[in-house]
C-alpha positions, 0 to 999 in steps of 0.5 A: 278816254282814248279815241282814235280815226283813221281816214282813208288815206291812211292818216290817223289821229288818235286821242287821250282826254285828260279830266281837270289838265289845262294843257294838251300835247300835239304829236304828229308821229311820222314812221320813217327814221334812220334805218330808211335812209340809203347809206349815201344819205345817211342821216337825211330824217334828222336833216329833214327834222331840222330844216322843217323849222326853217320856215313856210311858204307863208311863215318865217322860222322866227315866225313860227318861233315867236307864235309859240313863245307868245303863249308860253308853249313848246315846240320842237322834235326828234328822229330815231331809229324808226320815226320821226316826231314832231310835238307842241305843248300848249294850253289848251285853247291854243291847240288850233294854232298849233295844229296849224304850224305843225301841218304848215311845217310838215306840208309845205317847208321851203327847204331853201338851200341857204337853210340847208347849208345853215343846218349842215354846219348845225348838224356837224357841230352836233356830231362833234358835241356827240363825238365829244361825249364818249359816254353817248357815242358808245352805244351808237359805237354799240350798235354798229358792232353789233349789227355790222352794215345792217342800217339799225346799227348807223347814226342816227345823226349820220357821219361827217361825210355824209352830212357833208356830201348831202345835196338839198334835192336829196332831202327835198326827194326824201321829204316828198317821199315820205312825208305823205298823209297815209304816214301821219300819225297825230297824237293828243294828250290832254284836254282835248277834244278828239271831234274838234281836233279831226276836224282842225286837221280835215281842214289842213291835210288832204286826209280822206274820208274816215274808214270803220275798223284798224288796217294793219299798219305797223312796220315790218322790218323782215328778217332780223340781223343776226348779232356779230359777236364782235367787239371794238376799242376805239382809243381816246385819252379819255379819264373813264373807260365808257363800256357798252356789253351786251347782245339782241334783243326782242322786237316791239311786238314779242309776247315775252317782251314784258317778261324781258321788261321784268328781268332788265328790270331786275338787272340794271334798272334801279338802285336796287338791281344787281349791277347796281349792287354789284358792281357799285354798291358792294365793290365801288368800281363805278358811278355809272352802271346800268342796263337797256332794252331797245325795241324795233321791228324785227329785233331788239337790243340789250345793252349794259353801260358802264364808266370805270377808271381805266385799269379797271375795265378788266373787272368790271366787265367781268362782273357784268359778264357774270352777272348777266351769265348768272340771270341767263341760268337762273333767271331773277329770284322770287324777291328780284321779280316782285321788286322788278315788277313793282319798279315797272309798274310804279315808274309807268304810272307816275311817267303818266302825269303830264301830257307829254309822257301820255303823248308819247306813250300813245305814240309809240303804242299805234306806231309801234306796237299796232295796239293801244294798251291802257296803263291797266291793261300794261300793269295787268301784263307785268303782274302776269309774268311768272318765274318761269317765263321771266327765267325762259326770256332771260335764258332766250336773249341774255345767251345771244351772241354778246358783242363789246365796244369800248371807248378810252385809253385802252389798247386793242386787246386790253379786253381780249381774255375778258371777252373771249 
């Protein structure tokens, strides 16, 4: 069910069908993110992402509004660390519309300068909406600590002053840059039809002539960041103290990153996970706990979260540290890795019930990973973990360099004896 065409420019498109659905979800996946950014325009994918709605050479941003109001669609997008995505979700007999006004918005955008100005107070307000939720702005805090100057551990939405300094040339250059054929990737899900969409996006895109086999085309992203093994407090009289604790991960394309899957899993995914347990259900000191893997090119990141009431940051980072300690020896016990496994397994079947979770997995696979794994062939790798290896990657990662970042009414040191 899943076909895929690369062109000689370098353009792909790839498909999934998906029997008796009434809809299908366009993506156009474009590799270029956050950490491609000169620190000077730090912050310039996500300016570039708003100001593609702002209209074309022959259509307005309501005009482009309007078009997918008037069937009942979506359209919007969202940039990371690595990629910049593009996506609507329509019926299917309005694919060729959007089609259309995705390859209009990302070829030929005005970028006018009144809307670059409009979009500049936007994007501010929305590093001030960021700045004003402590339990977001802590993983960005996170990764900064982290990773030090490396340009994974920037904003993805950049800073004030950045933003603020940011001229319409830059974006436009970096736009041109780019924003060309060979890094387009178009992403279908649903009922589609892979030969009509090829031939839909052939008449909008200079995409070359069609080439027989795979070209290597996943990001390489050179030597990984060391971590720090820092740590920071900013102060804020905030209620809670909003703790993110953790260390490197594994890149998108490691082998053991299922087996590392399987003990987050275990670790603070879920109800049932020893954080969870630990560090609500059995001693109450927090509504909010869990634990994240977040891959790229050359390295990854694990971080728990944790809101607690101030005077007991202390604890809970204590019972954090000794749990993931804990996993780093011993890794999961045998109830833990078949619990994990079936948690994995089951959230990656229902996430594929509707288009826009099969787009986005697609996505991700070709951009990403360099290779389309069906569910099967996922769920095939997650039962292959043993206990063994699953002890391995907990040992390998969880022992890395931990590093600390703390938003609230704590003082400089409040964690010293903890972290140390």
């Amino acid at each position: 069910m899943i076909r895929r065409t690369e062109y000689s420019s370098g353009l792909r498109v790839v498909t999934e069908e998906m029997p008796g659905v009434r809809s299908v979800t366009l993506g156009v996946w474009v590799p270029v993110g956050s950490r491609d950014e000169p620190g000077r325009i730090a912050g310039a994918s996500h300016f570039l992402e708003h100001l593609l709605f702002k209209g074309t050479r022959t259509r307005s941003a309501q005009d482009i509004a309007e078009a997918f109001d008037a069937v009942g669609g979506d359209v919007n997008a969202f940039t990371g660390r690595e990629q910049t995505v593009f996506y609507a979700r329509v019926l299917d007999r309005d694919l060729p519309m959007a089609v259309d006004h995705l390859c209009d918005m990302i070829e030929r955008s005005l970028l006018r300068s009144r809307d670059v100005e409009a979009e500049r107070q936007v994007i501010l307000e929305e590093i001030h909406m960021t700045e004003d939720a402590p339990d977001q702005l802590v993983h960005d805090d996170f990764a900064r600590t982290l990773w030090g100057g490396h340009p994974l551990g920037r904003p993805v939405l950049g800073t004030r002053e950045t933003i603020g300094a940011m001229g319409r040339d830059q974006v436009h250059r970096f736009w041109k840059r780019h924003y060309v054929p060979g890094n387009l990737v178009f992403v279908a899900a649903g009922n589609v039809d892979h030969d009509a969409l090829t031939g839909l996006i052939e008449s909008l895109v200079e995409t070359g002539t069609p080439v027989s086999g795979r070209r290597s085309r996943v990001r390489d992203g050179g030597a990984p960041p060391a971590p720090s093994g820092r740590w920071d407090v900013r102060r804020r009289k905030t209620e809670q103290a909003h703790i993110a604790y953790g260390t490197a991960g594994l890149p998108r394309r490691d082998p053991k990153r299922f087996a590392f899957g399987v003990v987050n899993n275990a670790l603070g995914e879920g109800m049932s996970s020893r954080l969870f347990q630990e560090v609500r259900e059995k001693r109450g000191l927090a509504y909010a706990v869990y634990s994240y893997h977040a891959m790229y090119a050359e390295t990854g990141l694990f971080c728990v979260y944790a809101g607690t009431a101030p005077p007991r940051a202390k604890e809970v980072l204590r019972v954090v540290k000794g749990q993931i300690e804990d996993m780093a020896e011993k890794g999961p016990a045998p109830a833990e890795l078949e619990r994990a496994k079936g948690h994995m397994k089951g959230g990656l079947v229902l996430s594929q019930e509707d288009t826009s979770s099969r787009m986005n997995r697609l996505g991700k696979s070709e951009v990403a990973h360099g290779e389309i794994l069906t569910v099967d062939e996922v769920i095939e790798r997650i039962d292959a973990v043993t206990a063994e290896e699953a002890r391995d990657t907990a040992a390998e990662v969880l022992a890395g360099a931990p590093s600390l970042a703390v938003i609230g009414p704590l003082g400089k040191d409040a964690l010293r004896e903890v972290f140390a």
